[in-house]
N, C-alpha and C positions, 0 to 999 in steps of 0.2 A: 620269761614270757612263753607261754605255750601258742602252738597257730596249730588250725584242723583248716582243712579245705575239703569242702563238700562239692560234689558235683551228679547233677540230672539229668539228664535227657529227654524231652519232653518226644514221645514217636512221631516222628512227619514233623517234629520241628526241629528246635534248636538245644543247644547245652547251655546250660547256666550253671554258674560256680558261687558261691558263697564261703568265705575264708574267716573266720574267727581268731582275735587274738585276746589270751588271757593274760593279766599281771602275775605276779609273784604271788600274790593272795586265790586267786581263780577267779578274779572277777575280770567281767566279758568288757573290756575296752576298746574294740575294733569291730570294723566289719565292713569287709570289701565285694563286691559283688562284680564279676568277669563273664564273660562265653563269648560264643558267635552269634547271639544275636542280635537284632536290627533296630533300634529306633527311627522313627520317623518325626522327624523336627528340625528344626534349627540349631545351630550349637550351643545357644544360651540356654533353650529350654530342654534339649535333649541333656546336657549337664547338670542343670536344671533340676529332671527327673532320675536321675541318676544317682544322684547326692540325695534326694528324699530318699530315694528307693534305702539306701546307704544308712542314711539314722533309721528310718520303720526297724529296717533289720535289725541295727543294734539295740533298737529298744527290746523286740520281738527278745532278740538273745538274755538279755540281761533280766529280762522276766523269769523266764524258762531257767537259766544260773539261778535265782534268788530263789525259786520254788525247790530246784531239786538240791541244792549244798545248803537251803538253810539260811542265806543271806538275804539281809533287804535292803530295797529296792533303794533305800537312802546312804547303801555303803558303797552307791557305784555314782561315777563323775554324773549329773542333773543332765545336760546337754552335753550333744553327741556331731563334733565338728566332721570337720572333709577327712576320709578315712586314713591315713598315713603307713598303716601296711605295705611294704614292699612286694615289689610288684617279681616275685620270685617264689622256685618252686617250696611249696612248705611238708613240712614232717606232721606225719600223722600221730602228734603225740601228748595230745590232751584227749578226756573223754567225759563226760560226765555219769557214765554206767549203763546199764542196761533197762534202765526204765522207758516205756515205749512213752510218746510224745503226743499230749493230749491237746498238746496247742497249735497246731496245724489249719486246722479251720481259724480259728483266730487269726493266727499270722497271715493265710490267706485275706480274710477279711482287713486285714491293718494295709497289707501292700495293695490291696483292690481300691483300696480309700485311696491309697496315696496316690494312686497311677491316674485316678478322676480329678487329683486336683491338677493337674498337669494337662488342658484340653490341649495345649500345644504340641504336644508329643505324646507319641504311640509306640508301644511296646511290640515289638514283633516278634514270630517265633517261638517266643517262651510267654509267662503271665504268673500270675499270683503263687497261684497251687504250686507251679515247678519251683519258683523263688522260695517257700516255705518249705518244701522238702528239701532242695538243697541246704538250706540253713539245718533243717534236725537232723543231716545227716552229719555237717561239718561239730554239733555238738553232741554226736553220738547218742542221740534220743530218734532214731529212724524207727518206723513203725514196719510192721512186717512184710507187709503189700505194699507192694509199690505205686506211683497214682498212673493213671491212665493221661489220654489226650484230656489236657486244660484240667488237668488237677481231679478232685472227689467232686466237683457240680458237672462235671465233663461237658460246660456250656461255653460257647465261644462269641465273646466280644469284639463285633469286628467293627465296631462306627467309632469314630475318629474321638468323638466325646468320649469314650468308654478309656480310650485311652491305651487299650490292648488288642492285640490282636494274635492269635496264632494258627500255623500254619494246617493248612489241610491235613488229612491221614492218609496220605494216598502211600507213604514210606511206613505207614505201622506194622505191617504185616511181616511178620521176619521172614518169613519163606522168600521175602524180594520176590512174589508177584509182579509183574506186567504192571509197568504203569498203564495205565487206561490211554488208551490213541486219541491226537490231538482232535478235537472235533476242528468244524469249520470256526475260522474268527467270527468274532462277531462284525456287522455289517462294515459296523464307523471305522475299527480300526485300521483298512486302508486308508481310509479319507486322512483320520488323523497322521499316518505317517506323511501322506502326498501334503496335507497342507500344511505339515513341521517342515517340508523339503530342505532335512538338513544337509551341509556338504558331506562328503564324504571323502576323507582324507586318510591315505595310507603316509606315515607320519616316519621320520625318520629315527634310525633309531638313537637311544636314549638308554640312561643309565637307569637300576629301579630308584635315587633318589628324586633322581631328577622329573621321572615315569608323576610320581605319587604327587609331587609338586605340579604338577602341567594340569594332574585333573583336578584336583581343587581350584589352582589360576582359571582353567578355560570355564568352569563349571560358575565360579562367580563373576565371571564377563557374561555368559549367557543371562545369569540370574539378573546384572546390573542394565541388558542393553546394549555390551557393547563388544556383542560378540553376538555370531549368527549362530545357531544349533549346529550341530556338525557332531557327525561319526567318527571317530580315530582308532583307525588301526593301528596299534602299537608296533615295534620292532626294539627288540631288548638287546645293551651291548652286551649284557653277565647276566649272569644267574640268579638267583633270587627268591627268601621265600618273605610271602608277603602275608602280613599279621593282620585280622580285621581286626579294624577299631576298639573295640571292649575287650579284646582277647588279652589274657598276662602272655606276656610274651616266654619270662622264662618254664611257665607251665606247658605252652605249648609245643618250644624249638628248644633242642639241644642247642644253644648258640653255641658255645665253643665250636663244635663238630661241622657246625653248618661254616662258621667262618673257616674253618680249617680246611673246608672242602670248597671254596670260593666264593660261595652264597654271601650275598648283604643280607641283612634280616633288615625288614623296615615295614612300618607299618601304614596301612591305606586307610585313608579319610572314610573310610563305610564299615559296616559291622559284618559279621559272617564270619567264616572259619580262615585258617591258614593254606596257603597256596606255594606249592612248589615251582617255581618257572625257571625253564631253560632255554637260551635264544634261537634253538633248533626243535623245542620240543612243544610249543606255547602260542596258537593265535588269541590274541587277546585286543579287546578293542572296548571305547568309551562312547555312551552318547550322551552327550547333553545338550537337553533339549531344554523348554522352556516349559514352566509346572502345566501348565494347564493340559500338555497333552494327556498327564494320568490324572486330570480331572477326573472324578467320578467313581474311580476306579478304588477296589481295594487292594492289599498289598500283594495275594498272589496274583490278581489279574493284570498289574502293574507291571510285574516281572515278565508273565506270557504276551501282554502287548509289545513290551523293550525287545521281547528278544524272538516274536512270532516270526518275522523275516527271519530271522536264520534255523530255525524248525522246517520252515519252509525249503528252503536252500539244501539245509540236509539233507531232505528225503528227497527232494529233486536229482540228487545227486547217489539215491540208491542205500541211505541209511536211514534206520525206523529209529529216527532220533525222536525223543517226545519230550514231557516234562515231566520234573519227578519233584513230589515235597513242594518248598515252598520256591527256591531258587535254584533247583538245579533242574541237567540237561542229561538223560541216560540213554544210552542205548543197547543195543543186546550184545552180553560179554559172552563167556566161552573163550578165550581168545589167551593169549598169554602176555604177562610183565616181564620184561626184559631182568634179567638181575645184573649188580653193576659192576661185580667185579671178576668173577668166574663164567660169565656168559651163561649161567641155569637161566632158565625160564621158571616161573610161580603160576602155577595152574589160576586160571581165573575163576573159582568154584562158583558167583554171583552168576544168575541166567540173563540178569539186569545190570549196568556198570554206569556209574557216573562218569560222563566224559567231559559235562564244565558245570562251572557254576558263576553265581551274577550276583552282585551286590546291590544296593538303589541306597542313594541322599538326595534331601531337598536340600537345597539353599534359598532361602529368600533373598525377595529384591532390594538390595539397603537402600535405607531411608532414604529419600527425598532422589533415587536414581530414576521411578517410574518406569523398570524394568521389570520383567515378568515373573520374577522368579524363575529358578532352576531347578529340575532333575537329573543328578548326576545318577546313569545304571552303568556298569561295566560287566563285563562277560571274557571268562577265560576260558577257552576248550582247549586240553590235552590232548596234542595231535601224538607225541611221542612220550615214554612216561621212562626214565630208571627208576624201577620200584624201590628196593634193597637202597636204593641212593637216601630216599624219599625215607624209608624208612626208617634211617642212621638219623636222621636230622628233626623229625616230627617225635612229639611223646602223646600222640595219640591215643586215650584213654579207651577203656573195655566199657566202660558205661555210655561214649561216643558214638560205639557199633551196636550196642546192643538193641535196636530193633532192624539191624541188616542180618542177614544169612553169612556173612564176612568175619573175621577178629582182625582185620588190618586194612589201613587205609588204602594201602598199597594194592591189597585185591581186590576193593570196594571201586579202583579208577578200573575203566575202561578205556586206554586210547583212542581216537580215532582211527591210528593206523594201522589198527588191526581189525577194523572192518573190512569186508570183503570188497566192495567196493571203491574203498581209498589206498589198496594195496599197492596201485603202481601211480599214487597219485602223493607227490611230495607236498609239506608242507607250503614251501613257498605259493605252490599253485591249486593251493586248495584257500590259501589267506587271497590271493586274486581273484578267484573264483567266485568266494560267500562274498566280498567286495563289489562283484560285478550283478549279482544279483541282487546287493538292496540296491545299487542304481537304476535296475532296470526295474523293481518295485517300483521306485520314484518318479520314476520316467512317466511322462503324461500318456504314451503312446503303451507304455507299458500292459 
């Protein structure tokens, strides 16, 4: 059996992968679809669309095989069950030749249908066009040009029907320009946090399995009722890198190397990319709140309302923290990554550095609890980073970076603690701090 893995990059969004596997004969009997992007849904329906998404592709495939070896369409299995490819890293060692890939819009078209019948759940991040060049890339039919933001109609589907949504362009630009400065919120979104008035809990600490359990539990007590909204500040006993939801884990993490260096690898209930955590190096914190406060809202505004108090906080506190893409938090790098075992430093070449990034799930309210539903966001800022650590343990793809100014994750992060203004200010009291100003947000008096 041959396997190809294709992988995309959508600019200012997300990465999608598409993994093909052939029989002994070349015909296309699998097809697996991974990245860091987001669904927004339930877990029935966002699995739901997942598994459509999964047959469209292998039908898409198995066309494209029958046109270019020669075969038809009645030499491959009728129906196309749950994908059963292993979820590990694959050899680049099938091809179908050098013919360029006339079915691209098609395939587009096939996963745009499939994504509308799904009004449950929403694709974020990525969409049609990026899903169909991954796939001709994984059967080596890629066409010369590459596609731009949201594929060759470069139009953006962002209503809840549509089914898809991807991320702004505000990361296209490879020079890592300036993100654009946070304007003012909008009016309501204070109201809405004061009338969420969730607690705010600095939480004791916890292991990552135990971490990834507590927000799922607390996130379906809010969703059910029987639980009040509430902010948690995390505190980690070990290290940890943590897998978003649709990510293949062994594409992502060296795991041997990571366990060998103390890291759990475990994966989080939300989609988005892989995250390094150390329990000195990592404020991270959960809100769940109850759905209706990102009523109205689309998916990037969703994330800027969850995490505008602490944009706020930062600059308060003398860092021109902004937003950057769809889910992340950047501020100005220059500054240097520690390396971890000779003590070098790694020039930070980016003028712009990501310092966290945020996740978001709905949960609904189960049946017959006549609770609100839930939105689970969480948010990790790198206060301290081992790059070199970071980078033994992540397999971080070149098609990942390529619309940053960067070739490594490693100098794509910005610390916190190499801002100017956090230089004498430790992590413990800087998690106190961004703590003490959403309370004083909330605060009536505030």
């Amino acid at each position: 059996m041959g396997v190809r893995r294709g992988v995309i990059k959508t600019p200012g969004g997300k990465l999608v992968a598409v993994t093909v596997a052939t029989d002994s004969m070349g015909l296309v009997n699998e097809c697996r679809l991974d990245g860091d992007f987001f669904i927004d849904g339930d877990e029935v329906r966002s699995r739901s669309l997942l598994d459509d998404l999964e047959r469209t592709l292998l039908a898409c495939a198995r066309g494209a095989a029958a046109r270019v070896t020669g075969t038809q369409d009645g030499d491959a299995p009728a129906s196309a069950g749950k994908s059963r490819l292993p979820r590990g890293r694959t050899a680049q060692s099938e091809t179908y030749g050098d013919e360029k890939c006339a079915d691209i819009g098609d395939w587009s078209d096939a996963l745009r249908r499939t994504c509308m019948r799904h009004g449950g759940a929403r694709l974020v991040g990525t969409d049609a066009g990026a899903m169909a060049w991954a796939l001709a890339r994984a059967m080596g039919l890629e066409p010369v040009a590459r596609p731009g933001l949201n594929g060759a109609s470069d139009k953006v589907a962002t209503e809840t029907g549509a089914a898809v949504e991807s991320a702004g362009g505000c990361e296209s630009d490879p020079s890592c320009a300036a993100p654009r400065p946070n304007t003012d919120w909008p009016e309501d979104w204070r109201d809405r946090w004061r009338t969420l008035a969730p607690v705010v809990i600095h939480d004791r600490p916890r292991s990552p399995i135990e971490q990834m359990a507590i927000d799922r539990q607390w996130a379906r007590e809010v969703a059910a009722g029987t639980r009040p909204p509430n902010v948690r500040f995390w505190e980690w006993t070990s290290p940890a890198v943590v897998v978003g939801r649709f990510q293949s884990i062994p594409d992502e993490v060296h795991v041997d190397e990571a366990e060998r260096l103390g890291f759990t690898v475990v994966r989080r209930c939300t989609g988005g990319g892989t995250m390094v955590v150390q329990p000195h190096g990592a404020i991270t914190y959960s809100l769940y709140a109850s759905q209706w406060f990102v009523d109205g809202l689309g998916a990037a505004e969703a994330y800027r309302l969850c995490d505008s108090w602490l944009i706020d906080a930062l600059q308060g506190l003398g860092v021109d923290a902004r937003f950057q893409g769809l889910n992340d938090i950047a501020v100005p790098g220059g500054g240097m990554v520690q390396g971890a075992a000779d003590g070098d430093s790694i020039p930070s070449v980016a003028p712009w550095g990501k310092a966290g990034g945020a996740a978001q799930r709905r949960f609904p309210a189960p049946s017959g609890s006549g609770g609100p539903g839930a939105v689970l966001h969480h948010t990790t800022l790198a206060f301290d980073l081992d790059g070199a650590l970071m980078a033994r343990m992540l397999n971080t793809s070149l098609e990942k970076m390529h619309d940053k100014a960067v070739r490594s994750a490693a100098k794509r992060v910005s610390p916190l603690c190499l801002q100017p203004a956090l230089r004498n200010v430790g992590r413990d009291v800087l998690l106190r701090t961004l703590a003490d100003s959403l309370r004083r947000l909330l605060s009536v008096d505030g």
